[in-house]
C-alpha positions as CSV (number, residue, x, y, z in Angstrom):
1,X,86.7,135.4,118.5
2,X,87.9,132.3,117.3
3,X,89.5,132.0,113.7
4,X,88.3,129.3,111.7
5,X,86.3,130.5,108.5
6,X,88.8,133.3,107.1
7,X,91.2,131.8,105.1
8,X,89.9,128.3,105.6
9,X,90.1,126.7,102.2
10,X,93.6,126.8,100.1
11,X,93.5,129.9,98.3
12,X,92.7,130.4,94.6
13,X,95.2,132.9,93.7
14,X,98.6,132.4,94.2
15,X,100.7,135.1,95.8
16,X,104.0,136.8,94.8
17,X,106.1,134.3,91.6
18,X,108.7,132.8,93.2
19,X,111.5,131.7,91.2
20,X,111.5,128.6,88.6
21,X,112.6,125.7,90.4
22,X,112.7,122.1,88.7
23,X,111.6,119.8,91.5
24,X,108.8,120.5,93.9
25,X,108.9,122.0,98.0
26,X,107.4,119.1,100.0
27,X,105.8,120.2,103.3
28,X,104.7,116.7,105.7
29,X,102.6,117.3,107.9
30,X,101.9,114.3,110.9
31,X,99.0,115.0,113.6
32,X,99.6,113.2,116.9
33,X,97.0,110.6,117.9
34,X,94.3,112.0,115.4
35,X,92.0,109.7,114.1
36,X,90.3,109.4,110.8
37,X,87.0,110.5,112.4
38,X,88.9,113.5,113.7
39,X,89.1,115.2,110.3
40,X,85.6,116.6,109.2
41,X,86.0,115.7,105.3
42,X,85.8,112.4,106.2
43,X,81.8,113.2,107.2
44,X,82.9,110.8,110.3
45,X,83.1,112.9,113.3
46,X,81.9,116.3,114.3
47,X,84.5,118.3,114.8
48,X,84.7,121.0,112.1
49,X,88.4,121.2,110.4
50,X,88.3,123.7,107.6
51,X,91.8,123.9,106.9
52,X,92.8,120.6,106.9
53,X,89.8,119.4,104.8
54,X,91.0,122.7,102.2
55,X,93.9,120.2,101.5
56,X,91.3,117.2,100.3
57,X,89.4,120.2,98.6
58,X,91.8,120.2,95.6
59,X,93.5,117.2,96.4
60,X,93.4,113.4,96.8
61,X,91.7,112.3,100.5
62,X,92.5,108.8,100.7
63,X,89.9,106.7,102.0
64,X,92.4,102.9,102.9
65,X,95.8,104.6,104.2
66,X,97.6,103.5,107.0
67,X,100.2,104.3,109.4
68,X,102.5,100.9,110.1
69,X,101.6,100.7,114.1
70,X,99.2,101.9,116.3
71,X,101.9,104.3,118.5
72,X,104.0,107.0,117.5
73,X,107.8,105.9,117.9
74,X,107.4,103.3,115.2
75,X,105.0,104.7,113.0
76,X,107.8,107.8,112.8
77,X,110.7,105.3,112.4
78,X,109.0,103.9,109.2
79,X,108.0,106.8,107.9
80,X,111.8,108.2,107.9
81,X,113.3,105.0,106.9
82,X,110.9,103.3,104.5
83,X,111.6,100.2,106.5
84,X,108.8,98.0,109.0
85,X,109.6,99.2,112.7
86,X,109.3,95.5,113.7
87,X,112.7,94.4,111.8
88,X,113.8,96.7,114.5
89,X,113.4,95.4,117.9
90,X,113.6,98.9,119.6
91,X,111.1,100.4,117.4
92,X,108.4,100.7,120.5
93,X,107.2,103.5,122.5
94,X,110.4,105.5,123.9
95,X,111.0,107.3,126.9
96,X,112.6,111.2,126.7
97,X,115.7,110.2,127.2
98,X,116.3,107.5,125.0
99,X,118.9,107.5,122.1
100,X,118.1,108.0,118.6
101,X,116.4,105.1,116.8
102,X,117.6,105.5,113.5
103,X,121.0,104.4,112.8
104,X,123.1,107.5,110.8
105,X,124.7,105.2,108.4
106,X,121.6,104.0,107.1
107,X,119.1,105.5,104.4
108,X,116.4,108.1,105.1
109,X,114.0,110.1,103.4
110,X,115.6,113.5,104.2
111,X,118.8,112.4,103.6
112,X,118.0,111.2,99.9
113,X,115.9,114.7,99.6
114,X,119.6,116.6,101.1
115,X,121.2,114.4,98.2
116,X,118.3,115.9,95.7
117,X,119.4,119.1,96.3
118,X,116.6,119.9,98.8
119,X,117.1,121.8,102.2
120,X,115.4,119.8,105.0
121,X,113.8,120.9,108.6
122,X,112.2,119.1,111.0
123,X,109.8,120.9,113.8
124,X,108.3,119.9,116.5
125,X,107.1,116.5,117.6
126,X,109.6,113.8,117.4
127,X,109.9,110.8,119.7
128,X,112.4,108.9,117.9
129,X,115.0,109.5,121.0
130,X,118.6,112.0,120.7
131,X,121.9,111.5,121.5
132,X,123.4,107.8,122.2
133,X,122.1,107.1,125.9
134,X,123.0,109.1,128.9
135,X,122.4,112.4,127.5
136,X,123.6,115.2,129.3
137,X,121.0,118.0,128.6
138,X,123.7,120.7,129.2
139,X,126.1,120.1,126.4
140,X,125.3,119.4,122.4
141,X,123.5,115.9,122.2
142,X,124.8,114.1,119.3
143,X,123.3,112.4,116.8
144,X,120.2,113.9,116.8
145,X,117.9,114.6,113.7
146,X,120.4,116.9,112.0
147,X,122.5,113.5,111.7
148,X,119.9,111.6,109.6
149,X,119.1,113.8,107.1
150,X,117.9,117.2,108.7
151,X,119.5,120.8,108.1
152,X,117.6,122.5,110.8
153,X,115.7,121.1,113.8
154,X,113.7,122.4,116.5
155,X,112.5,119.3,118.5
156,X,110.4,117.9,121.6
157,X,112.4,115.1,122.7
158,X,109.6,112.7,123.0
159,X,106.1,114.1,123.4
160,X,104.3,116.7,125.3
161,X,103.7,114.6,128.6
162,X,107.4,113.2,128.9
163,X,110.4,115.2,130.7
164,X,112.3,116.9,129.8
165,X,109.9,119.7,128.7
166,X,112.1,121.4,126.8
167,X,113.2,122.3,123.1
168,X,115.9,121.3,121.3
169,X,117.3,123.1,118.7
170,X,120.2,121.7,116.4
171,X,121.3,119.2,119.1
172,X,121.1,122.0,121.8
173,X,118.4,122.5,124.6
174,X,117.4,126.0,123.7
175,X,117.3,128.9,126.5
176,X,119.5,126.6,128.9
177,X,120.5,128.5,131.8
178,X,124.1,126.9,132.7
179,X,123.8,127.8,136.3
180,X,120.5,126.0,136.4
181,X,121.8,122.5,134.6
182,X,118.8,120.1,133.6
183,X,118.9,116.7,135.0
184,X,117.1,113.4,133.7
185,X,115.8,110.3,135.1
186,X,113.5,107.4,133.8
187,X,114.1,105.8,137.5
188,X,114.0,108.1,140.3
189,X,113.1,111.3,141.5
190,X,115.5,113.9,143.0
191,X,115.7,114.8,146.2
192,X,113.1,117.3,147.5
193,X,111.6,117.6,144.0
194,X,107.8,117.8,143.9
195,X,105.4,114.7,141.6
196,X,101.9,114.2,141.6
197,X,102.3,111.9,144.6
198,X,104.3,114.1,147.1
199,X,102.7,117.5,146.3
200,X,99.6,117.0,144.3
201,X,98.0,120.3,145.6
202,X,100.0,122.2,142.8
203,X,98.4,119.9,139.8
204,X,95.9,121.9,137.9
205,X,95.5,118.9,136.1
206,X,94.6,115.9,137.9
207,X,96.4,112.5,136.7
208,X,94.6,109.3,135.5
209,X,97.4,106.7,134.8
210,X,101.0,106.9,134.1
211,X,101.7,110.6,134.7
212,X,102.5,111.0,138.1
213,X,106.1,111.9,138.2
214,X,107.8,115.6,137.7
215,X,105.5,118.6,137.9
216,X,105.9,120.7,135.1
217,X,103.5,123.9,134.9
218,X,101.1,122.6,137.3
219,X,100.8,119.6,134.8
220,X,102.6,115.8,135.9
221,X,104.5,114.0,133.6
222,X,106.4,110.9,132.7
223,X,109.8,110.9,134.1
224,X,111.5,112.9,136.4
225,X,113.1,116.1,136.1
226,X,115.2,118.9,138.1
227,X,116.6,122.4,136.9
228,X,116.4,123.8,133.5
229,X,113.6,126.0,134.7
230,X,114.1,129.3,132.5
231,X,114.2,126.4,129.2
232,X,111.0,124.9,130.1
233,X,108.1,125.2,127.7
234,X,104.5,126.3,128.3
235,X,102.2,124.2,127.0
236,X,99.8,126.6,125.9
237,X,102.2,128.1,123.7
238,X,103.7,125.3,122.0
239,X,101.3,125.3,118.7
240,X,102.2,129.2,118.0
241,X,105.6,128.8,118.3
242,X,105.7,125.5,116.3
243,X,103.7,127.0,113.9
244,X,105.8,130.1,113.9
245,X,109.2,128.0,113.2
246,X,107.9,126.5,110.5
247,X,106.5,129.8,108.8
248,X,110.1,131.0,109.8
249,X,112.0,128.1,108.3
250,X,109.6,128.8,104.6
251,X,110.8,132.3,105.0
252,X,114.7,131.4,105.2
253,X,114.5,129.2,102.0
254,X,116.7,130.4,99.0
255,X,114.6,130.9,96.0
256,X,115.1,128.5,93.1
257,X,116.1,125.5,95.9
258,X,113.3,123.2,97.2
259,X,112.6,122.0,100.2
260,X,111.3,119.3,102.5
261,X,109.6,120.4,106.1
262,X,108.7,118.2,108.6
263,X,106.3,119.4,110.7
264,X,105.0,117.5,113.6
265,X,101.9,118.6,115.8
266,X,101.7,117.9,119.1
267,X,97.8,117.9,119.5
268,X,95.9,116.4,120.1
269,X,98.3,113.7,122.4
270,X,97.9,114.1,126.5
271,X,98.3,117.2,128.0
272,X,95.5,118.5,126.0
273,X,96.3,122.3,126.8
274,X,95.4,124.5,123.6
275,X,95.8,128.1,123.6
276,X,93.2,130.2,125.4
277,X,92.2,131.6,122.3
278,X,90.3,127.8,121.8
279,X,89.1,127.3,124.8
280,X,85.3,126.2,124.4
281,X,85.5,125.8,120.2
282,X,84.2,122.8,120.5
283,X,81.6,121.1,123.0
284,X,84.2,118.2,123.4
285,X,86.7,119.3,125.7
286,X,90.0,120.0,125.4
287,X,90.9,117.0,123.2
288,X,88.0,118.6,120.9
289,X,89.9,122.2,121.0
290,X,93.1,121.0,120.4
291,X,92.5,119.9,117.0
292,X,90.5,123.0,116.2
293,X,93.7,124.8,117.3
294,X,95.9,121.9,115.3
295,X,93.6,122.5,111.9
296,X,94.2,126.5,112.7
297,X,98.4,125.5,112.9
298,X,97.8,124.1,109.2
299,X,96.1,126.8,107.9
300,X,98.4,129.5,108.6
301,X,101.3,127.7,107.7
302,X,99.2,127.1,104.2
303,X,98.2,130.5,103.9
304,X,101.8,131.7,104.7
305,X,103.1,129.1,101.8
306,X,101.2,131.3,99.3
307,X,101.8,134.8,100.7
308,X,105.4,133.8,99.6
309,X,104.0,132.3,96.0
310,X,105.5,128.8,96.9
311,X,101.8,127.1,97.2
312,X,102.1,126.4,93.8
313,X,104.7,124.4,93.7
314,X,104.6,122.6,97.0
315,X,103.6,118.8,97.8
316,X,101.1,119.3,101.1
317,X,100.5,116.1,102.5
318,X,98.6,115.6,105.9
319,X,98.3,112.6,108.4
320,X,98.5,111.4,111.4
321,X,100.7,108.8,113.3
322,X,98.5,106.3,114.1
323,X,95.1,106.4,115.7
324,X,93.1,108.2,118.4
325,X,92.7,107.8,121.8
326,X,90.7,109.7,124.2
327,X,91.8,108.4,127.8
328,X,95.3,108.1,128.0
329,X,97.1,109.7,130.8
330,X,94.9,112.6,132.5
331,X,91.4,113.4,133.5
332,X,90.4,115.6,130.7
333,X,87.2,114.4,130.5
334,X,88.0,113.8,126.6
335,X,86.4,110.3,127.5
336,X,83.1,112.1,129.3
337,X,82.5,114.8,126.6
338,X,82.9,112.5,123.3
339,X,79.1,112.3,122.8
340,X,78.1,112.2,119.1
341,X,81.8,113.0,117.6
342,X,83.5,109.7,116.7
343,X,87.3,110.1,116.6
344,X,87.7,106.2,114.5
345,X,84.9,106.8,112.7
346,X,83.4,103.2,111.6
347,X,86.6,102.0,113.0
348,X,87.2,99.0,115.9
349,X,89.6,100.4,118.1
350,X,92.3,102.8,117.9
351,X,95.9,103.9,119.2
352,X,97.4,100.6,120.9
353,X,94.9,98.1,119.7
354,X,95.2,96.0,116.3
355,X,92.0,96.7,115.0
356,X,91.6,98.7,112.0
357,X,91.0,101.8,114.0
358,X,94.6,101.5,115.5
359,X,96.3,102.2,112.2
360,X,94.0,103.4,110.0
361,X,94.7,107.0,109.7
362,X,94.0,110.4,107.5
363,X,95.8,111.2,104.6
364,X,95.6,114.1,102.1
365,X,97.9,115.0,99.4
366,X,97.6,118.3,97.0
367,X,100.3,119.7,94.5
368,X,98.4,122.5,92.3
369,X,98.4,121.5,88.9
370,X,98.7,117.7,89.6
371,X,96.1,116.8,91.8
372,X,92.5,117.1,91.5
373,X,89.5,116.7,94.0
374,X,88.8,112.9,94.5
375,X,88.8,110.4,97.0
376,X,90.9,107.4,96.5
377,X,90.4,103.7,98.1
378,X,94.3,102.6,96.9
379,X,96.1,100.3,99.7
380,X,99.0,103.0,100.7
381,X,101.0,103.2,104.2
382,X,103.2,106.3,105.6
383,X,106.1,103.7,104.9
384,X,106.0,104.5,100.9
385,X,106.6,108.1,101.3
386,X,110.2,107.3,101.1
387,X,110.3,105.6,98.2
388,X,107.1,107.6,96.5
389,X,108.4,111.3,97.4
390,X,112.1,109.6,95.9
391,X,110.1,109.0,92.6
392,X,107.7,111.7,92.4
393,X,111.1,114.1,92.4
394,X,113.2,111.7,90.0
395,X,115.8,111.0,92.6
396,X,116.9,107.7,93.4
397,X,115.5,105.7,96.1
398,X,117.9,103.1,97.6
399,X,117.4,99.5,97.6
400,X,116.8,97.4,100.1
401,X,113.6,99.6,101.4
402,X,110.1,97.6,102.6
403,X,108.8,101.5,100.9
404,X,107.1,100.7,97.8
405,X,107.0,103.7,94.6
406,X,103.2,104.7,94.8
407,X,103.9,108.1,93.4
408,X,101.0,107.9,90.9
409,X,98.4,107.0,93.4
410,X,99.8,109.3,96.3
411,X,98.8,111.9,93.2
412,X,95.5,110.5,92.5
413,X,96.8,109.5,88.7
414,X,96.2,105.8,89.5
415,X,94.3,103.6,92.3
416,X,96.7,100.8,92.5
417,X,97.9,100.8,96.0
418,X,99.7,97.9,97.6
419,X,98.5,94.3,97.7
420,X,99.6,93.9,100.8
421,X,100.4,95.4,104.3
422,X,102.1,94.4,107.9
423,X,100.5,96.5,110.7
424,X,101.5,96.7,114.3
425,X,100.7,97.2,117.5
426,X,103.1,97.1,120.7
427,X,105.1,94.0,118.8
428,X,102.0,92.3,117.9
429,X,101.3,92.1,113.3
430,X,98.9,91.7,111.4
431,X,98.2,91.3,107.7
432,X,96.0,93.4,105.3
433,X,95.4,92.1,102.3
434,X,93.0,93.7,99.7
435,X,90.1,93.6,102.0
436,X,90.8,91.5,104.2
437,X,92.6,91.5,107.4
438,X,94.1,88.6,109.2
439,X,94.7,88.7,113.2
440,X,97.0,85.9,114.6
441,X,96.3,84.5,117.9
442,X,98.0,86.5,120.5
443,X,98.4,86.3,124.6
444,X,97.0,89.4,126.8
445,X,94.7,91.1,127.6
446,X,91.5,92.0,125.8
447,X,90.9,95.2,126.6
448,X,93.6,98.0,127.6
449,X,92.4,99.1,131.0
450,X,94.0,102.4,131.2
451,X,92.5,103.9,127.9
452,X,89.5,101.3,127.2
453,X,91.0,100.2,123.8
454,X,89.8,96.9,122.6
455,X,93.2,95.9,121.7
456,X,92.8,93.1,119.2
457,X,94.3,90.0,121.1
458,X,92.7,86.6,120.2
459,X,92.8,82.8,120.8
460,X,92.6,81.9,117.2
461,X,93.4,83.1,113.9
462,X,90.9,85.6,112.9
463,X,89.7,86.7,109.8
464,X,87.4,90.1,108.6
465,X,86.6,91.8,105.7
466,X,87.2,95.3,105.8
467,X,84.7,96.4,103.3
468,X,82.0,94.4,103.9
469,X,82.8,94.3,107.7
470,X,84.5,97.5,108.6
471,X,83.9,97.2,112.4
472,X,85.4,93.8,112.5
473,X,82.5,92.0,113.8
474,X,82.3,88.7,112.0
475,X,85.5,86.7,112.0
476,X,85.3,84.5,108.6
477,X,88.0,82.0,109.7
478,X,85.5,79.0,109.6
479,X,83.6,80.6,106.8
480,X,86.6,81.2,104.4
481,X,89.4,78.1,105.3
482,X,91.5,78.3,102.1
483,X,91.9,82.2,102.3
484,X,92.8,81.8,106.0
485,X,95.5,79.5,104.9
486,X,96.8,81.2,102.5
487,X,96.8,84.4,104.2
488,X,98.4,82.9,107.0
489,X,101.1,81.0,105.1
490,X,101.5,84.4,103.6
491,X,101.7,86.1,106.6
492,X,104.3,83.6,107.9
493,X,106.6,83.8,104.9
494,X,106.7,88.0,105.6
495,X,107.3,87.9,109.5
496,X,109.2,85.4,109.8
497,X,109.7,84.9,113.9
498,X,108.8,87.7,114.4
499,X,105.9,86.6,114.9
500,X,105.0,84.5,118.9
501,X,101.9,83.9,120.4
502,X,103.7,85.7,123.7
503,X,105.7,88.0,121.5
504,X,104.5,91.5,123.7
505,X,106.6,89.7,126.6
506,X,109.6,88.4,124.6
507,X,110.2,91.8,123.8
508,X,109.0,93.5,126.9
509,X,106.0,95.4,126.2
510,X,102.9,95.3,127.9
């Protein structure tokens, strides 16, 4: 029997006291390719999500947040460093071996939370590369997270559909056999190992696009890989024990000292392969059941928070990286079974693309006693938790930071929000301003074959209004001149060059 009601709201007692502490736990939690539609609060979609939706219950569910691009690998980046991934011109999608993105000598938000006094951890998804290229698997990879800010870590190097398919804990692949050594290649495979192409009668999930390198648990991936065999995850296990380092990692904490967790979810991006236990929650596949099983992840580690009487005094916020997508790699039928549910909601496109669907993402925020049940329409991004979560604490945030201090609307105490907002997508900005949205002109494509995704690329300056026109249907350009000029001098004046017409080719993405 599947688990969803008990427990699924945030509790109304509190459990055990813990000790007085000054400055509030913060616990982040970042879905993978969930969509605003994908959260049931939202009344969007149809898949139910108790636990998560618990969080908007007493808390603040914001209605206009955003994630700063449309993929994963930048979205993270800004969200650690408070700056725009574009001023950073390997801020794109990685592979599993590449080297960590964020330089150590520069600010992040859990080093400034370290310098607060907090203890920091961060679990599970990660994608912003390890080590400083040409990693060798087999010995301690340095930097990693633990050199920007992080205590304790217990990371995928990439995601769940990239090699290698293994954890790393602390720098150190964890359960490494040493006469078994792990190798890595982005380039080719090694000799006599098996892909999707050579020996695709031992898939139990068939390829679409993209995945048909290394075989790992019946399931091809993205890369190639050779040994490490006793360190290799299984898939269907990652979200218990994820969700089981995290409970760990609140359990470890000294009483009296905050902390920050990071805790990334690997569901619901390709392989979709939840738990048994979820199999057929939802009439939507496996894309559908791994979110079930992702909203289950958030309500035991909630439920665990106040077991140990630290609910009370914890900062839960919820979101996701950018936005969904339902083909992308594998024939999971996510694409077949969608029916009714609506993973963008009222949204134009989604993860990749530059409509609003791309980077318009979930986002709860609760802290008993300072929140209360509302829904907010304030401008906010993931890149002003730095310098909010900095203010909220009464730290100091460093200067320099694109993060702007909206502490008081993250806390539902005000509705001013930005004024204004670069998104991204694969290189490509935009501007949101207020309600409006401004899409340059751009070369490629219209559509994304692989995945479907109307991906926002025009042959003239396009204009929409957000509120009145939240499917981007009617460009205003030739309806509204002066505002397209001043938006796009504005614009301009922000990006910089940054901004070309070919830009997806100067900096070689597709």
């Amino acid at each position: 029997m599947l688990p969803l009601a008990a427990g699924a709201v945030l509790p109304i007692l509190g459990g055990c006291v813990s000790q007085k502490q000054e400055k509030p736990n913060i616990l982040l939690i970042v879905a993978d390719d969930l969509g605003i539609g994908d959260v049931s609060c939202y009344g969007m979609g149809k898949i139910p999500t108790p636990n998560i939706d618990s969080i908007a219950a007493r808390g603040v569910r914001f209605t206009n947040a955003y994630a700063t691009s449309a993929t994963s690998t930048p979205s993270r980046y800004a969200l650690f460093t408070g700056m725009y991934p574009w001023t950073n011109p390997d801020a794109r999608i990685l592979p599993g071996d590449a080297p960590l993105l964020i330089p150590t000598d520069i600010p992040t938000l859990p080093k400034s939370l370290q310098e607060a006094g907090y203890s920091t951890a961060a679990i599970g998804k990660w994608h912003l590369g390890m080590g400083s290229g040409h990693i060798d698997w087999n010995q301690p990879i340095s930097p990693c997270a633990n050199d920007i800010g992080f205590d304790y870590s217990c990371l995928i190097a990439a995601t769940n559909d990239r090699v290698p398919t293994v954890y790393v804990e602390n720098g150190r692949v964890l359960g490494l056999d040493p006469d078994d050594p792990i190798e890595v290649s982005y380039e080719e495979n090694f000799e006599g190992e098996p892909t999707a192409l050579t020996n695709p009668e031992l898939l139990r999930l068939p390829w679409h696009h993209g995945h048909n390198n290394s075989i790992v648990n019946g399931v091809p991936r993205i890369g190639f890989m050779k040994g490490g065999t006793k360190a290799r995850w299984v898939d269907e296990e990652m979200a218990d024990y994820f969700c089981g380092l995290v409970k760990g990692e609140i359990d470890k904490q000294t009483p009296g000292k905050p902390f920050f967790i990071y805790y990334g979810l690997h569901e619901p991006h390709v392989p979709r392969l939840p738990n048994q236990r979820f199999a057929g929650a939802t009439p939507y596949g496996t894309r559908g059941d791994a979110i079930v099983e992702a909203d289950w992840c958030v309500g035991e580690v909630i439920r665990h928070l106040d077991r140990k009487g630290l609910l009370d005094n914890t900062i839960v916020l919820f979101t996701s990286d950018n936005g969904p997508v339902l083909q992308d790699g594998y024939m999971d039928l996510a694409d077949s079974l969608i029916a009714d549910h609506t993973p963008a909601g009222i949204y134009r496109g989604g993860k990749y693309s530059l409509f609003d669907g791309g980077t318009h993402i979930p986002l709860l925020v609760y802290w008993k006693g300072h929140t209360r049940a509302q829904v907010s329409d304030a401008l906010v991004s993931q890149l002003d938790f730095f310098a909010s979560l900095t203010g909220i604490i009464g730290t100091d945030t460093p200067e320099g930071l694109d993060s702007q201090d909206l502490g008081k609307a993250l806390l539902g105490k005000g509705r001013k929000g930005r004024d204004r907002l670069i998104l991204e997508a694969k290189s490509r900005l935009i501007l949101k301003e207020g309600d409006y949205v401004l899409i340059p002109p751009y070369k490629g494509a219209k559509v994304r074959k692989t995945t479907g995704t109307e991906l926002g690329n025009f042959d003239s300056w396009n204009l929409f209004n957000l509120k009145d026109d939240p499917h981007e249907d009617r460009d205003l350009a030739a309806k509204e001149p002066e505002r397209l000029e001043k938006m796009k001098r504005t614009f301009l004046d922000l990006v910089g060059d940054n901004y070309d017409y070919d830009i997806t080719a100067i900096r070689g993405q597709k």
